[in-house]
N, C-alpha and C positions, 0 to 999 in steps of 0.2 A: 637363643641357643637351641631349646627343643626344635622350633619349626626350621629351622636351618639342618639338622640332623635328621629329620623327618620327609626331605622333600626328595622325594624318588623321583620326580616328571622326569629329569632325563636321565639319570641312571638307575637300574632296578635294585642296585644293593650297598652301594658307597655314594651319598653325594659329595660332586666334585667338588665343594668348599671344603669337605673335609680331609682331601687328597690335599687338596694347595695348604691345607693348616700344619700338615705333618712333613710339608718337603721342604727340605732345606736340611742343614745343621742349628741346634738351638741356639747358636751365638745369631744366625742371620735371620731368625725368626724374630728373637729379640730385638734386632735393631732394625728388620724391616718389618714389622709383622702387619697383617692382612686386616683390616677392618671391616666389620660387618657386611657392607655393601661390597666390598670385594669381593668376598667367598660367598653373599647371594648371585654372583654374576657367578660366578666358579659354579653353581649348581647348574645353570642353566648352558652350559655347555657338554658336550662328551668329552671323551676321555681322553680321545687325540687332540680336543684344539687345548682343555684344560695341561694337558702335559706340553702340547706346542708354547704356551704360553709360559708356562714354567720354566723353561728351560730358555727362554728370551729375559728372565727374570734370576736367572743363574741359581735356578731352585733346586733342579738337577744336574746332574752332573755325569762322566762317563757313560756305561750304560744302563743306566739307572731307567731313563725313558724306555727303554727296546724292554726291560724288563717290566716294567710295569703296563705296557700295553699287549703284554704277551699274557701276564696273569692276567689280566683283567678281563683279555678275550675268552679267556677259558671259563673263567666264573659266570662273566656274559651268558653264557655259550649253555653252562653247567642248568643255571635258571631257565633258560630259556626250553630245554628239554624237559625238566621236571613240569614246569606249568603246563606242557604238552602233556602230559602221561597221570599228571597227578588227578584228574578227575575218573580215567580209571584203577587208580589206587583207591580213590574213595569211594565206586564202588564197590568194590570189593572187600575194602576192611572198614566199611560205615562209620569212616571218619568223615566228618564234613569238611564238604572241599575246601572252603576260605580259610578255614583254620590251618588245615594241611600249605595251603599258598603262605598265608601267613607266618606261619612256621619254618618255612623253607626259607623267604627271602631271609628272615633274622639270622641264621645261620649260616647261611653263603654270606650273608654280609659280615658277618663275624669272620667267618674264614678268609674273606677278600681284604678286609682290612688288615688280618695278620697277613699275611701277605706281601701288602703294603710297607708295613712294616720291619720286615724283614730284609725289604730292597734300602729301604730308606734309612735305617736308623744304623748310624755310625757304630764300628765295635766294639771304639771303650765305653759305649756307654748302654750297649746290650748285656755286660755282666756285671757280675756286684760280688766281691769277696767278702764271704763272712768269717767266722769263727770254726765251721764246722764245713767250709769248701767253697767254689767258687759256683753261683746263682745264674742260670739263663734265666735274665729278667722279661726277655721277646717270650719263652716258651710258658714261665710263671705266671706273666698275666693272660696268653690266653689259656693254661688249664684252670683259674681262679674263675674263666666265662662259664668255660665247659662243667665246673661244680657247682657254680650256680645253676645252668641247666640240668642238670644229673641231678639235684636236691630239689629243684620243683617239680620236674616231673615225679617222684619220688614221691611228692607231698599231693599232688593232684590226681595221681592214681599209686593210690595204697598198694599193701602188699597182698591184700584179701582181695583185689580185682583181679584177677586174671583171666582176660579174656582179647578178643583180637585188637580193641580198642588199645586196648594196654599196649600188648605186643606191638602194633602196628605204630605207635606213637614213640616206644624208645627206640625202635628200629631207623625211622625218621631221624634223631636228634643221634643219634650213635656213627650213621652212617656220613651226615653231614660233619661231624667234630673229632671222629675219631680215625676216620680214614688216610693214611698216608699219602695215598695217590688222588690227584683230581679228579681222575679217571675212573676212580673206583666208585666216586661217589654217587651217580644217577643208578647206576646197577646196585649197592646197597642200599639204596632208600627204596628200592622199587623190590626188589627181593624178589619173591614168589607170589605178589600182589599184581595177578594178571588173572582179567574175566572167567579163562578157562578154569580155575583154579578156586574160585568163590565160594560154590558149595563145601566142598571140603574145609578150606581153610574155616568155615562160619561154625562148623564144630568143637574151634577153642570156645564159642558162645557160649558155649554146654557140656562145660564139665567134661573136657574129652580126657577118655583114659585109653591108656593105650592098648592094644590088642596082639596080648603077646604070643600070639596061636600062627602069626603070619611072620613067613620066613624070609619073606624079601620085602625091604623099607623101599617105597619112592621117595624122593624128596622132601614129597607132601606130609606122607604120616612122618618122617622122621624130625619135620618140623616141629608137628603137632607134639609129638611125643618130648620133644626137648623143650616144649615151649615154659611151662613152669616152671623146670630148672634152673632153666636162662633167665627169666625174671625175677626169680628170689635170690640168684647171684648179683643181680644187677642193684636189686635194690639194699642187699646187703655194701656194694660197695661204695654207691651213692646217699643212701638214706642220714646217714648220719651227718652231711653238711646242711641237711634241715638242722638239727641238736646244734651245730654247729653257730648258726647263724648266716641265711644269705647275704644280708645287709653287711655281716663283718665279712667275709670273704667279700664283697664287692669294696670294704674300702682298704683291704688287702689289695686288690686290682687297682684303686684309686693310686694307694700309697707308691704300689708299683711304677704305675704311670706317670707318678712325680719323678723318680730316679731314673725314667729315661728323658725327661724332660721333654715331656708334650706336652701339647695345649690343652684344655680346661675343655675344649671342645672334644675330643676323642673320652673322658669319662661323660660326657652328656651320650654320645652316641649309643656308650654300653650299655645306658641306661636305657636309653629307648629301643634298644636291642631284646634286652630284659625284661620291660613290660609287653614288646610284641608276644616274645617267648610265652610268658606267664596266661596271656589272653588265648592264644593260641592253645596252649593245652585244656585250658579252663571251658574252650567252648568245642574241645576235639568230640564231645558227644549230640553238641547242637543246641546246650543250656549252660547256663554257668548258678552253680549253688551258692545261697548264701557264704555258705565257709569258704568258697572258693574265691568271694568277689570279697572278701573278706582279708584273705590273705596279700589278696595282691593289693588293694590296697594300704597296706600294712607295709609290704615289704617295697613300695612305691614309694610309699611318702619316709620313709628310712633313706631310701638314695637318693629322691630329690635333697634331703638335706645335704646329704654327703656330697653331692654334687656341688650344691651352691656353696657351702664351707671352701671346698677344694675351689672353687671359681673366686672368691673372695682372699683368699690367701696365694693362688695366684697373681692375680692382676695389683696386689700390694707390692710387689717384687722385691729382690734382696735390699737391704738396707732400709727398705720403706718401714713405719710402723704399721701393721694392720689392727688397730683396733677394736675393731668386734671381734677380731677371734683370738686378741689379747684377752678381752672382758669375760671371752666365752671360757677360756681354760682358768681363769682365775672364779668363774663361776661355778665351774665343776670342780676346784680345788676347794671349796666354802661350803660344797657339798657332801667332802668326807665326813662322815663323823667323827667324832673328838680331834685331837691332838690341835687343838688352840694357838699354843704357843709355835708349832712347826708352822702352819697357817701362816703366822704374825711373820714371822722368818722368810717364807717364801716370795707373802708380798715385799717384802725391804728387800729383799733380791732383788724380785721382778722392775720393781718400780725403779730402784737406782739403774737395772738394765736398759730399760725402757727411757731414761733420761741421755744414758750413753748414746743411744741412738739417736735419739733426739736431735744431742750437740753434733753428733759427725754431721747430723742429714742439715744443720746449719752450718755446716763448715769449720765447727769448733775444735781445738784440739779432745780426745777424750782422755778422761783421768786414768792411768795406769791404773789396773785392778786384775785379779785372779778371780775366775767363776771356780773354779775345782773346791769341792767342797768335802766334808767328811761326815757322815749320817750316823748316829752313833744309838742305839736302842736293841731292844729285846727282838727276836724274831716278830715275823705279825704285827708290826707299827706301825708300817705302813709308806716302810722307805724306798723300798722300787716304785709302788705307786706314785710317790710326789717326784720320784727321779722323773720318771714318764712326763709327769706334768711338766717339768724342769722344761724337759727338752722342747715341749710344745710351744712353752714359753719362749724361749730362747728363737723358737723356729720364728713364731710369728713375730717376735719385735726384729728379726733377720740377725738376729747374732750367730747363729747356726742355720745353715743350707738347710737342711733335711730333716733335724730335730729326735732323729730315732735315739733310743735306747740299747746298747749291746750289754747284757749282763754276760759275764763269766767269773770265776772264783779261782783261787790257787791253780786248780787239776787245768782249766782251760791255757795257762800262758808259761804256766813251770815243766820242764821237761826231766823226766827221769835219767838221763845221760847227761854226758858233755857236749852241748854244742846243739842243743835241743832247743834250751827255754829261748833266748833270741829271737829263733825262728818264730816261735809260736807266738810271743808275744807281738810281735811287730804284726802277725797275720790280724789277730786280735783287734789291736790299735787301728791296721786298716781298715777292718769292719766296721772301725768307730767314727769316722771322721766324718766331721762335717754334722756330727752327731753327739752323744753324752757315751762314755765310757764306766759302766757301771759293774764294781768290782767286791764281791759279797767276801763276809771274811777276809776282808784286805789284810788284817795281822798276820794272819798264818805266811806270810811270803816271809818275814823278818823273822824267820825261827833262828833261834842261836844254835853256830856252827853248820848254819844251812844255806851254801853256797847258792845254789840255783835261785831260790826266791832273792834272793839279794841280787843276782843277775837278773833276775825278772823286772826290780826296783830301780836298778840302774837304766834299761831298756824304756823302762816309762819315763823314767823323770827324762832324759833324752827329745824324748818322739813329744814330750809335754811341751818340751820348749822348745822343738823343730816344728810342730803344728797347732801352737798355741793361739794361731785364729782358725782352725779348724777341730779341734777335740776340749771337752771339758771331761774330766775326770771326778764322778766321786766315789770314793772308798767309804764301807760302811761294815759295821761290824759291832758287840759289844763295847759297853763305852770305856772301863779299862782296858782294854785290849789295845784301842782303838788310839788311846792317848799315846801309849805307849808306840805302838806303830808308827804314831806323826813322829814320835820326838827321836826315832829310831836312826836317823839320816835326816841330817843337815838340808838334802834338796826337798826330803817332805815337809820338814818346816815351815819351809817357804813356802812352797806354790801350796800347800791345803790352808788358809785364811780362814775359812767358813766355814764353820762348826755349825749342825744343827741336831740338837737332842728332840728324840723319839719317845717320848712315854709310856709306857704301859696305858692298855685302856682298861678304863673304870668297867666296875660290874654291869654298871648301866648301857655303858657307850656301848661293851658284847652283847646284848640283847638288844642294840637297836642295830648291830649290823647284821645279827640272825635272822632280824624281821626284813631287812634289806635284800638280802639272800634269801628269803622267800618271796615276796613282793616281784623281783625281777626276775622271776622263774613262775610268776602266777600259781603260784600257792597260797594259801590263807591258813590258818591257825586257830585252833577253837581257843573257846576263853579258856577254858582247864590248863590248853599245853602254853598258854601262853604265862598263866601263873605260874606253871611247872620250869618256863624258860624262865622267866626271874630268879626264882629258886636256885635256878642247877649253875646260874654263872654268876652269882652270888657266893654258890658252893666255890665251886674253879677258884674264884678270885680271891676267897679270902686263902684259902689254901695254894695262893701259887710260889713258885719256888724261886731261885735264882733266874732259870733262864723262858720265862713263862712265855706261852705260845700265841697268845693273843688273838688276835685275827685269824691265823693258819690254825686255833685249838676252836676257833668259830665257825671255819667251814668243815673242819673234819664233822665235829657236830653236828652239821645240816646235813653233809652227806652219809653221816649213819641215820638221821630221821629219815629222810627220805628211799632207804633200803629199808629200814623196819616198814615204812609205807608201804613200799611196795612188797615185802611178805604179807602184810598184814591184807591187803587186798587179793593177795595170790589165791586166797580162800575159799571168793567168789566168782562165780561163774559169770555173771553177770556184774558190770561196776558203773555206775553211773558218772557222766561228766562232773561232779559236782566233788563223787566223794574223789577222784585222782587229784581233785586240786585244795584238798584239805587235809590237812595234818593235824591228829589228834596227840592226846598226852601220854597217851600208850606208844607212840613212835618213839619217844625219847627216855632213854636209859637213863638213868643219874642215881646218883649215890644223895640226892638232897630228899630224899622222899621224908624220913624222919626228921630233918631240921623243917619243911614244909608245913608236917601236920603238927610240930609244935607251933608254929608262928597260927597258922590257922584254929587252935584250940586256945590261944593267950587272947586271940579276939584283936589281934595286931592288924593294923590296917599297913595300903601301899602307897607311895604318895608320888610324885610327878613334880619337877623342878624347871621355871621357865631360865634356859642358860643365860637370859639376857639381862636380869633384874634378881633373880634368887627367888622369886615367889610358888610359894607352897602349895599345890593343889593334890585332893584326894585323886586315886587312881583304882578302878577296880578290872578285874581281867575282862569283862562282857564289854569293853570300852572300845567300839568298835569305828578308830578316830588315829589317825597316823600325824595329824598335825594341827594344835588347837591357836587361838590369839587370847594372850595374854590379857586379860583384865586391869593390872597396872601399867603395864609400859605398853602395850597394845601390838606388839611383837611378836608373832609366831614360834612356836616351839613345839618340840616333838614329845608326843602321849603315847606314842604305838607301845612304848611299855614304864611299867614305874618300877619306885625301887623298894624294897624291905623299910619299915620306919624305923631309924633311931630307936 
């Protein structure tokens, strides 16, 4: 797949294996699709015999050909001039040229393949109706390219560079991806980066200020003078899809490119679009830093996985099982902390699911059964999250297309008028299909004397059993509530079967998900605050009430340590790498300070319990160990914190 996406010999920005991967409709992709050695003959041609060929192959259709060989000459066309001009682009703004070349093809070929895409890809299946409006999924995956580019360049020249390097390299990737007109794009990349113009321009090198004594701007100083402006906007607008994550915006892009139904081959290309980018910027000064060869290796081997996941659960096709990325999501469900018995539940789902497919994929009748289920616990237990899982599950043994998640609550499907909720709901429902419908507070729809929610009720149970092999439903709420609700109407009865209870989590289980929540944010913990977390969700939990917060009272937690963090550093003028990424016991507020210094004055020890056998080990805060092997049963079990003794 990479070296297939990779080979430019005959075209400089799309090879034409991956033209012939994405033509067609995915029904006749499906039944005729292209094997290996096919789309390496497809590269080795241009674009007219690649398109002649296709359209003797009934790939294309009306004028589908005259359009694609008319973008294609333009992009041609587009490269072809920048390669000309880009060596005096560099020098003038002391980018080195291969990078600048480098950088150029990944972005024309990113533009050329939308493009592509836009002639070729059918129109019901360019949009997606959600909850909240109808989705351009052609424009969605490529602004998901473009923040990916906007967030590395972001991360490889900071906001404290400013100088023509800088400017000359967002100039580069802004005018390639943000440009309207094709037209436009060789004169915005080229800007005012012409010989005549050098000396001047080389004074953003040097702190240039602007000189507000002169009454008439050229071009030139007007540039100069805007030029920090313009890059501290820019990186205010980009910078945060670094916080964000590139790798999850890229399998945003992945996800995307599932629901228009392409091939496995077009997320390998972005990839390799992605790493050109990344090298590209990384060597725009003529060296690449540690932290820079650092990073991209980081966010490389994050999309190659994503890559190969999506390429694996591809080529399993519907109905098929795919088992590793059955094993992989039931892997990541054994990885929640606490709630055991939901675990134990999810597998007896999964597994009985995974036997239904089974029988259909030998031709057996399958056993009548309802997946709609009803999740019933405290806020914070962890019920959206194993919904998610649900769906994953569901995706990969093919009992659901797409697998997603649509949460909404009462306000999303009930309307305030007559003749409202219907609408809403069905919009709703469509959102869901072929997906899990996930419905928070589902009691509040059965209010007594409250018409609309009971039309909303009606509306589902309907649309449940007009698309009952395409929607699974779970409602989840409080567990009296929750009873009540099922037993409210006769069609809830029925179709909700599967009940699974939520638990509170133990005082333990919230300090191993606080330590989780720093861990995967690269934070560490001194020993002091780490006894201080035992303490304070000890406090919490013996004190918690009817409707206890759980999880959602675990992350507010982290995100008040990590503001008191960051006052607490605001301080110093100077902060070393070491101290942003530790958190002491002064970060954390808690009302257990006095229950603390008694347990430490009574000479009370902490202890550590393996979940797998009950064996007792001492625990001290200096215990600098997230995961020890049991002694008796020889089992791994988690130390990252203990509890208060008996």
């Amino acid at each position: 797949m990479q070296q297939l996406v990779q080979d430019f010999t005959t075209h400089p920005l799309v090879p034409g294996g991956l033209l012939a991967a994405i033509a067609g409709d995915p029904r006749s992709r499906q039944l005729h699709p292209l094997d290996h050695q096919t789309l390496i003959t497809f590269n080795k041609q241009n674009t007219l015999e690649t398109v002649s060929q296709l359209q003797s192959l009934d790939q294309l259709s009306g004028d589908q050909p005259d359009k694609i060989l008319a973008v294609d000459t333009v992009f041609v066309q587009i490269h072809a001039e920048l390669t000309r001009i880009i060596p005096e682009v560099s020098d003038v703004t002391g980018c080195d040229t291969a990078s600048i070349h480098k950088l150029a093809q990944a972005l024309l070929g990113a533009r050329l393949l939308a493009e592509y895409l836009e002639i070729l890809t059918p129109p019901h299946l360019s949009y997606e109706k959600t909850a909240t409006g109808t989705v351009d999924l052609l424009e969605s995956h490529f602004d998901g390219f473009r923040r990916i580019v906007g967030g590395a360049w972001s991360a490889f020249f900071p906001r404290d560079e400013i100088n023509l390097l800088t400017d000359a390299s967002a100039q580069f990737w802004m005018a390639c991806l943000h440009t309207n007109r094709a037209d436009d794009i060789v004169p915005g990349f080229i800007g005012l980066f012409r010989r005549p113009h050098k000396d001047r321009l080389r004074a953003l090198n040097h702190n240039h200020k602007s000189d507000k004594t002169l009454r008439v701007r050229d071009a030139i100083a007007q540039y100069l003078d805007d030029a920090r402006e313009k890059l501290e906007k820019l990186h205010d607008t980009v910078g945060h899809h670094v916080q964000t994550g590139l790798d999850r915006i890229f399998l945003e892009m992945t996800k995307t490119i599932t629901k228009l139904e392409l091939p496995p081959l077009v997320v390998w290309f972005h990839e390799s679009l992605i790493r050109r980018v990344c090298e590209a910027f990384s060597t725009m000064d003529g060296t690449v830093s540690s932290k820079e060869s650092r990073f991209i290796q980081y966010l490389l081997q994050q999309m190659r996985a994503i890559c190969t996941e999506h390429q694996a659960v591809a080529q399993g096709g519907p109905g098929v099982v795919s088992q590793e990325s059955f094993n992989e999501v039931l892997s990541e469900l054994d990885q929640l902390v606490g709630i055991a018995s939901v675990k134990e539940r999810v597998r007896q789902t999964a597994n009985f699911a995974r036997i239904q497919q089974l029988r259909a994929a030998q031709g057996l009748k399958p056993i009548a059964t309802s997946y709609h289920s009803v999740y019933t616990g405290n806020p914070g237990t962890g019920k959206t999250t194993v919904a998610r899982l649900m769906g994953r599950i569901y995706k990969s043994l093919g009992v659901l297309r797409k697998g997603h998640l649509i949460e909404c609550d009462r306000a999303a499907i009930v309307g305030e008028y007559v003749g409202q909720t219907a609408p809403k709901t069905n919009a709703v429902i469509d959102s869901a299909l072929d997906g899990i419908l996930f419905i928070d507070e589902a009691y509040s729809l059965a209010k007594e004397r409250e018409d609309f929610g009971r039309e909303a009720i009606d509306t589902l149970l309907k649309r449940m059993e007009d698309d009952r092999d395409r929607l699974i439903v779970i409602v989840a709420g409080y567990p009296g509530e929750m009873e009540t609700f099922v037993h409210s109407n006769p069609g809830l009865h029925s179709r909700f079967t599967r009940f699974i209870k939520f638990p509170d989590y133990s005082a333990h289980e919230l300090c191993r998900i606080f330590g989780l929540l720093c861990h995967r944010n690269g934070l560490t913990l001194s020993p002091a605050l780490k006894e201080k977390v035992v303490h304070h969700f000890h406090h919490l939990h013996s004190e918690r009430g009817e409707h206890f917060g759980n999880a959602r009272l675990v992350r507010n937690c982290f995100e008040a340590v990590i503001n008191a963090q960051a006052t607490r550093l605001s301080a110093f003028q100077h902060i070393e790498p070491d101290a942003l990424m530790r958190l002491e016991a002064e970060d954390l507020a808690t009302g257990s300070d006095d229950i603390q210094q008694q347990h430490i004055a009574a000479g009370r020890r902490y202890v550590v319990r393996c979940e797998h056998c009950g064996c007792v080990y001492s625990w001290t805060p200096g215990l600098d160990l997230r995961e020890a092997e049991c002694t008796a049963c020889h089992k791994p079990y988690d130390c990252s914190f203990g509890m208060i003794e008996d």
